[in-house]
C-alpha positions, 0 to 999 in steps of 0.5 A: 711650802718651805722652798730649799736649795741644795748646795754640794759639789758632788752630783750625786749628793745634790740628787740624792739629796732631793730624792730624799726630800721628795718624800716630803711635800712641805719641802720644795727643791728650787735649785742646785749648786755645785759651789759657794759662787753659783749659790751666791747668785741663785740667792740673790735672785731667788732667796730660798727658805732653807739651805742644805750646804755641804762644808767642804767645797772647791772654791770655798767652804760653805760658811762662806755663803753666810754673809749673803744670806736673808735672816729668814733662811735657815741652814742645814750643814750636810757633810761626811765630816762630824768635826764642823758640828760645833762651827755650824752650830756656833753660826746659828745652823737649824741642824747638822747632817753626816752623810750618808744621810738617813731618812729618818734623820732628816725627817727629824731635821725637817720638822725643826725647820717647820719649827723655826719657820713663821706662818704664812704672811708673819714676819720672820723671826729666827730668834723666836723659840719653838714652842717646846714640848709640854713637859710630863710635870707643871710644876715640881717642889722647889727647896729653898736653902732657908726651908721654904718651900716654893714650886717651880715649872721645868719651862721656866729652867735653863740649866742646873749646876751642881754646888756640893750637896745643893744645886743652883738654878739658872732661869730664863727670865730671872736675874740671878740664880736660885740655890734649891736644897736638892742635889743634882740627882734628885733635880734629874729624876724629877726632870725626867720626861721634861726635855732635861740632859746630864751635859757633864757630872755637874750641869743639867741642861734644857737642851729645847732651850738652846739658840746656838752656840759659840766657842773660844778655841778648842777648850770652851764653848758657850751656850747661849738661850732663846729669850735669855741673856744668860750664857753657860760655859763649858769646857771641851768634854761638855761641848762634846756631849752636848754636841753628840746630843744636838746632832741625834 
């Protein structure tokens, strides 16, 4: 059972809110909050293991809530405004929902939660990563710049970036990148079914890969990955498209 609390100062978003969540027996509702100060202290006697927070608020915009909160719980954004996405994302949000919300959607949004969160009696880990989807292909041909040839599992790739007619890999447990003699286009049909999206003309990335995202000022957004140091910089159009992604 995963217990939540529903933070918004708008009544009938918190009641419709757990209408919706109602429909779903894995969650349970132990509170409501009309403001940043009444769920601080709900969550200090009762830390819950996920959030829906509105952004927006009388007397502080949920982010403020932030500090006070246990590793354990996870977040959920939930506001009529799209341009918070990229800072909810950046703070380590499991999901970001535009009102009115859908039920579909959230149903989506729920089963990242149960992703992210531990068994019973394990010890909490948000920087863990889910378990991905098992890709449609084990392994694919690597063409090595020099002609050998060697195969590679799609797991094992962050992202791809396109290098004239060539294109570099980016791996999650390797050091340095590898240069294969494919093109962007021909790693994008080989990668089809495998969890892979063409971000801008030059990068194609695995969006199950991504932690979170961070961002400095409006025209460069980094990517950073689970059980990498790596890090991917875009600029303003990429984070759009990747934003647009994240939030389906």
């Amino acid at each position: 059972m995963i217990t939540a609390l529903i933070v918004d100062d708008e009544s009938p978003a918190r009641n419709l809110m757990a209408d919706l969540l109602r429909a779903h027996p894995m969650v349970e509702v132990i509170g409501m909050a009309a403001n940043v100060a009444e769920a601080v202290r709900f969550v200090r006697t009762r830390p819950p293991d996920l959030i829906f927070l509105d952004i927006d608020m009388p007397g502080g915009r949920g982010f403020d809530l932030i500090p006070v909160l246990e590793k354990k719980t996870q977040l959920v954004f939930v506001t009529a405004h799209e341009r918070f996405a990229l800072d909810a994302f950046g703070v380590g949000a499991t999901d970001y929902l535009v009102k009115p919300v859908a039920p579909v959607r959230l149903a989506i949004t729920l089963e990242r939660v149960a992703q992210f969160s531990p068994p019973a009696g394990a010890a909490p880990d948000l920087a863990a990563a889910p378990d991905p989807e098992a890709p449609t292909t084990a392994s694919i041909p690597l063409g090595g710049v020099t002609g050998r040839i060697d195969v590679i599992a799609p797991t094992k790739i962050l992202w791809i970036e396109a290098e004239q007619n060539y294109a570099r890999l980016h791996l999650g447990h390797e050091p340095k990148s590898i240069l294969g003699n494919r093109t962007l286009s021909a790693w994008e049909e080989s990668l089809d079914g495998n969890g892979f999206e063409r971000i801008t003309r030059s990068i194609l990335i695995q969006i199950g890969k991504i932690k979170h995202l961070t961002w400095k000022g409006r025209d460069e957004t980094f990517v950073h990955f689970h059980d990498s140091e790596k890090v991917l910089a875009l600029g303003r159009a990429g984070a759009i498209r990747l934003k647009a992604l994240l939030n389906r």
